[in-house]
N, C-alpha and C positions, 0 to 999 in steps of 0.2 A: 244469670243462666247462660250456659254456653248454647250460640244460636247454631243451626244441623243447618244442611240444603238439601235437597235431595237426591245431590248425585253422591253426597257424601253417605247420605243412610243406605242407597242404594247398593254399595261398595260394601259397605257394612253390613247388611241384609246377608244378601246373595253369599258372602266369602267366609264373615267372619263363625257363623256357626249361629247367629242371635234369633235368626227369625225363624220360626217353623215352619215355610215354604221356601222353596226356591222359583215361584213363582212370583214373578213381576205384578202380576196384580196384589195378589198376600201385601202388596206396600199400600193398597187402597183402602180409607175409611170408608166403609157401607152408607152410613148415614149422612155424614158429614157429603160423601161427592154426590148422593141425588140431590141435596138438598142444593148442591154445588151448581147443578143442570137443575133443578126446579122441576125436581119428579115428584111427586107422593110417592110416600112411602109406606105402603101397604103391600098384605098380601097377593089380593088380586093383579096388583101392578108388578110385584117383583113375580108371580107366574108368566103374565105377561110377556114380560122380560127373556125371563127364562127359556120360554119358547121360540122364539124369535131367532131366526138365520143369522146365522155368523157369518155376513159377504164381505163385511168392511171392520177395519181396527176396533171402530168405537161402537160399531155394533157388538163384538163380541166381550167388550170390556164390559158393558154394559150388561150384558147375561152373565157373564163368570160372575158379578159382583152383587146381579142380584140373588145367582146362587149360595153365595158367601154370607150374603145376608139371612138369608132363611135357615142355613147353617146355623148361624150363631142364634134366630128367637122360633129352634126346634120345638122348646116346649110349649111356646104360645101361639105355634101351628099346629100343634095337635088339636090344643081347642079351637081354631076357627069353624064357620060356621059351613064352611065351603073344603072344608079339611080334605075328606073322601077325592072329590074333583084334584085338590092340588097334589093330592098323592099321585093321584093316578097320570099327572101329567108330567110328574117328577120322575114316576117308572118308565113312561116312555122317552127320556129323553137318557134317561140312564140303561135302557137297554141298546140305543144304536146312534152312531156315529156318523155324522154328517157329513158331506159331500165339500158341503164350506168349513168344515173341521174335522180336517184329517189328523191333526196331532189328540183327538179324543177330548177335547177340554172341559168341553159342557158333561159327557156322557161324565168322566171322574168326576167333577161338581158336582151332576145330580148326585150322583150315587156318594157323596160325601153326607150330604143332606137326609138320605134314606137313611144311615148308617146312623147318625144321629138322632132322628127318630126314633130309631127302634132303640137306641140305647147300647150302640155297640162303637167301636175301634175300630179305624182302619187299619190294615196288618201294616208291618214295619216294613222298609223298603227293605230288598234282598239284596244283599251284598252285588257290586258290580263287578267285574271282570278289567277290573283297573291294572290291575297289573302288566294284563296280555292287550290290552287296548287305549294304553293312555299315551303311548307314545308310537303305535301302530302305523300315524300317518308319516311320520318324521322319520328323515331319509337315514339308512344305515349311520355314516359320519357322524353323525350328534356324538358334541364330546362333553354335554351336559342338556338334562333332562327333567322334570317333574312333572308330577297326576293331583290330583283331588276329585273325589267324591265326593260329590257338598252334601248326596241325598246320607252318606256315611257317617260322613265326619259332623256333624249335626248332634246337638245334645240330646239326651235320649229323656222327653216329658218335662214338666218344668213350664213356667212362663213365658211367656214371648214378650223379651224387653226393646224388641224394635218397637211394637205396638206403643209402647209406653211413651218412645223417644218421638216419634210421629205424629203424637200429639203435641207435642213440643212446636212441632212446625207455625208459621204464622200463617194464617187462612190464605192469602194471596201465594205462598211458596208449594201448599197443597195444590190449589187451581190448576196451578202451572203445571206441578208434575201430574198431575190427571191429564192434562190436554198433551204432555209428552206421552203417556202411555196409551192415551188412546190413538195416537200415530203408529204406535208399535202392533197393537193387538198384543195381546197374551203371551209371553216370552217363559221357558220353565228352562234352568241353569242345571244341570243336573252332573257336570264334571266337565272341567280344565285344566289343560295342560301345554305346557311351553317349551322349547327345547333351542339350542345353541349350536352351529358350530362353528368357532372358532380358526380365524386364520391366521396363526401363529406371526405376531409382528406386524399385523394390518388389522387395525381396530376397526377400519372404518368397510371393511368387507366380512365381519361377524354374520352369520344368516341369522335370521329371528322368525320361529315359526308360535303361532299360540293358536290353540283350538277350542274352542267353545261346543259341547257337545248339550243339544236336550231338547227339546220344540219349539216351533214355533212358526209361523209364515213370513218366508223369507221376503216374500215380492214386498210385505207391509216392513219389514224391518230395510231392506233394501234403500226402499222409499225413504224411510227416516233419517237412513245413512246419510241420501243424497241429499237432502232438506237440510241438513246442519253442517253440510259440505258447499252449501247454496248453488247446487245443482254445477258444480266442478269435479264432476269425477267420468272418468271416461265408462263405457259400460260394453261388456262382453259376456254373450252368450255359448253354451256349448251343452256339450249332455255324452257323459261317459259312455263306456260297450254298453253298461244294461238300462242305459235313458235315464238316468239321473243325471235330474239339470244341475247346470253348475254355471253361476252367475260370479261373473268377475267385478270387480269396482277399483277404480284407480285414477287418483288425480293425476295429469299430467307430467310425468317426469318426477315424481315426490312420494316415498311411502307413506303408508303400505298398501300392499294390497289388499283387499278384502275378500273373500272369497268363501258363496254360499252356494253347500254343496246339499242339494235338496232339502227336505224341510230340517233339519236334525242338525246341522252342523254349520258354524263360525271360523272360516281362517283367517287370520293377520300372518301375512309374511313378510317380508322386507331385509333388506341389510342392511348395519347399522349406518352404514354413512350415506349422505342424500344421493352422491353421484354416481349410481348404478342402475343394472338393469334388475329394478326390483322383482318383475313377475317373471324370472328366467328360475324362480323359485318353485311356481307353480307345478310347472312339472315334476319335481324333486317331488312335491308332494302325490298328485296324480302318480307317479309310477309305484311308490311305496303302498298309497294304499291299495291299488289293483295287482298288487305281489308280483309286477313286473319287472323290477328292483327289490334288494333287500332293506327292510327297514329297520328304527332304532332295535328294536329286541333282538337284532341276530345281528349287528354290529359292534362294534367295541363296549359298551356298556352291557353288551348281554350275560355272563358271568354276575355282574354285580346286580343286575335285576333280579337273576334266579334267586337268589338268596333274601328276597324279599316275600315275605307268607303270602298267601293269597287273597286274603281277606283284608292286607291291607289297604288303609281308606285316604293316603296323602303317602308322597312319596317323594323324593329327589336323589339323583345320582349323576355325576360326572365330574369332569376337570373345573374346578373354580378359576373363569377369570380373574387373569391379573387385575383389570381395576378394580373388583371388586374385594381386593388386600386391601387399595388405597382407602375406600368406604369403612373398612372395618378394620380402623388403624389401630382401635383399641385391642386388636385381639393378634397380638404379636409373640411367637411367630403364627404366620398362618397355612390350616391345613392347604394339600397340593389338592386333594380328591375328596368325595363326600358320599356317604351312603346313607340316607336316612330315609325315614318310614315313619307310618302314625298308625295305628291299628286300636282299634276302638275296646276299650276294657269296660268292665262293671264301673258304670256312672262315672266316665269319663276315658279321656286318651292316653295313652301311653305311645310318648316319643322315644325312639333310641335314635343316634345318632353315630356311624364310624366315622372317623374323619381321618385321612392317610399322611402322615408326614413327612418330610428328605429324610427322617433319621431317628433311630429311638431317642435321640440328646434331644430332642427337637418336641419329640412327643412327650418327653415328660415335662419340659418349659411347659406347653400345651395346658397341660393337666396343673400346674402350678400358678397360670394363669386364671384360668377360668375358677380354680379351688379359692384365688382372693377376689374374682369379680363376683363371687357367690357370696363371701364375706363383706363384702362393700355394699353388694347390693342390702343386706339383710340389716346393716347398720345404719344405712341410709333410711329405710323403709321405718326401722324402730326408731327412728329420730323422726320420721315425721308423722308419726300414728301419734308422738307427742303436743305435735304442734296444733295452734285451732283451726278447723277449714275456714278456709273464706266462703263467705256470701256465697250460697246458690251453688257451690260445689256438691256435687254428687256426694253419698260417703263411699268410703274404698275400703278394701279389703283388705286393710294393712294385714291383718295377721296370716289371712287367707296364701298373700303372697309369698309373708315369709315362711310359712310352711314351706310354701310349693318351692321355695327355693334350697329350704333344709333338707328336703326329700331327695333334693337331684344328687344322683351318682355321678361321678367321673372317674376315669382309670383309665392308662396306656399299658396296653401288651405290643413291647418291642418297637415299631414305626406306626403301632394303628391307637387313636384317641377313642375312646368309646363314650358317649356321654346317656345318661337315661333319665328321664322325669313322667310320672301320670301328671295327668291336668285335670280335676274335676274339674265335670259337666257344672255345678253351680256355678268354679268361680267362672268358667268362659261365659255364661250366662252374664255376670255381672260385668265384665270386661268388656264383651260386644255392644254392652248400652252406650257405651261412651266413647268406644276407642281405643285408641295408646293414648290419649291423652289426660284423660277422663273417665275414671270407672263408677257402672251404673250399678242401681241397684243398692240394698245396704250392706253394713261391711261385716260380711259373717265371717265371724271367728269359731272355724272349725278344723280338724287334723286334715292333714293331707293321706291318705294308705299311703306309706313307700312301695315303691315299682320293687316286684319279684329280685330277688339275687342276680348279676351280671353272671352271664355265663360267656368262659373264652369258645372261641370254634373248636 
């Protein structure tokens, strides 16, 4: 059996679409970590719990998880004997928000638990505003960009195959990652985005900005920063026009910078090469998001944004670095520019992809390429649906795959490559158990829907 750690299921969780939180805690076994801290594990105690001030990390890890717990044995809290009392302590923690939790943590929990109870569904997250805010911070110039919406791009019902893979963990890899999250407090991912600009013929002065957007307490995530930095990072404080603080972190002379701007948001910024002034960045950023400066969406890439629907839930557009032809040697020639999008369809995703080329000669090579790496892949795949797994191998979705591979459309109009694929929500289900290397889950052999007719502009 392939051994996981948990900065690898972490990655996996949070990105790939597997877990159904985008909450850092949602990675904690209920039972398994009191019994980790030598709690009982009882009602009365997970009330307890539940009550209890969020002033410090492992205080409030500690109530989310005893909320999660009583979530999941809803039904064997209606019959306790003390029922009435934990209700009524569960409505008052889910009617008001606490002074030591401003991002609302406990108050969502409770009211997770109430909902359960009563035998109802929390409503589905509402589409985000990714389009007009995923690259808002990032300075006009970005001559390449992308968004996600993890609460979006998320399979729609279904199991949660992280749960499965986390039990997989060995008891001492769980401890661990407990005693990391209870450093952090409560972390909720909820979209990221990254952006480039390129200095034509200077690799090593590329800007690199990436954004983390969603809850969480900085001062406790800060802290953690500087703990696995072993207290080597310089630290600067400040607080914009309307008093949003904004804490700096930066090793001496070596990116990146860190940069947390009130409780809601994560920046890494830096240039690629070591020998610069990395926080000469910061401002770029600060002036963009106080509309002091124009940002990405009204500079060069603005045209190619608009043309993106609004509801879409992942996004990328701009000039492809040259090294990154030299990484994707396989795919000769390669496009100059990239337009693509994810927008979430009935029980799975629908990718299209434009991709821009020097020349229609060029763009139809293009399409003739990718048309035999679609063929190789599918010949590959039915050669090895043949062969017998090894030991402890997950099983895979040979057929699953080569659908999704028969389904993809490709076509060039003129210098533009158009490429389109849906993805069901199962197989990414089964894909995020294990990885790219690894797929979880068993191997369902079912149609893929083909993606709607290509339509030219």
């Amino acid at each position: 059996m392939m051994a996981f750690g948990f900065s690898e299921i972490l990655i996996l969780a949070l990105f790939s679409g597997g877990a159904s939180s985008t909450d850092i805690v949602s990675l904690v076994q209920p039972t398994h970590y009191f019994q980790s801290r030598q709690i009982e594990v009882t009602f009365d105690k997970m009330i307890e719990l539940a009550k209890s001030e969020p002033n410090a990390p492992r205080t409030q890890i500690l109530q989310l998880v005893a909320l999660r717990h009583l979530a999941d044995e809803a039904e064997a809290l209606k019959k306790a004997p003390n029922y009435a009392a934990h209700r009524q302590a569960l409505e008052a923690i889910a009617q008001k928000k606490s002074d030591n939790d401003p991002a609302g943590f406990a108050k969502d929990y409770a009211q997770q638990v109430l909902l359960r109870l009563d035998g109802k569904k929390a409503e589905a997250p509402k589409a985000g505003l990714l389009k007009a805010e995923g690259l808002a911070w990032f300075p006009a110039n970005l001559t390449l960009g992308g968004a996600i919406d993890l609460r979006q791009a998320r399979p729609a019902g279904g199991d949660d195959p992280v749960k499965a893979l986390l039990k997989q963990m060995p008891d001492d890899a769980k401890k661990e990652a407990y005693s990391f999250i209870e450093t952090l407090g409560n972390v909720r991912l909820e979209r990221a985005a990254f952006g480039l600009v390129e200095s034509p013929g200077k690799r090593d002065e590329t800007k690199i900005f990436i954004r983390l957007t969603g809850k969480g307490n900085s001062n406790w995530i800060a802290e953690a920063v500087r703990s696995l930095e072993r207290g080597n990072l310089e630290t600067k404080e400040m607080k914009d026009a309307k008093g949003t603080p904004i804490l700096l972190l930066q090793a001496p002379n070596r990116p990146p910078v860190f940069m947390f701007v009130g409780s809601t948001d994560l920046l890494i910024v830096g240039y690629s090469g070591n020998n610069a002034k990395h926080d000469d960045l910061v401002p770029e950023v600060l002036d963009a998001r106080a509309n002091k400066k124009p940002n990405a969406n009204a500079g060069d890439l603005k045209n190619r944004l608009a043309k993106f629907p609004e509801k879409a839930s992942a996004f990328v557009v701009g000039n492809l670095p040259i090294d990154m032809k030299r990484e994707f040697g396989f795919l000769d020639p390669f496009p100059a520019k990239i337009s693509a999008f994810i927008e979430r369809a009935q029980q799975g995703l629908d990718l299209q992809v434009d991709a821009s080329m020097a020349n229609a000669d060029e763009a139809g090579k293009l399409v003739e390429k990718i048309g035999g790496l679609r063929k190789q892949g599918i010949t590959g795949l039915q050669q090895a649906m043949k062969e017998p797994a090894p030991p402890g191998m997950p099983a895979i979705p040979f057929q699953s795959l080569i659908n999704l591979l028969d389904s993809l459309q490709v076509q060039n109009d003129k210098d533009n490559v158009r490429v389109r694929m849906v993805v069901q929500d199962s197989l990414i289900q089964q894909l995020s158990t294990s990885g790219a290397m690894f797929f979880g889950g068993m191997g369902v052999r079912q149609p893929v829907a083909p993606p709607p007719a290509l339509k030219k502009d």
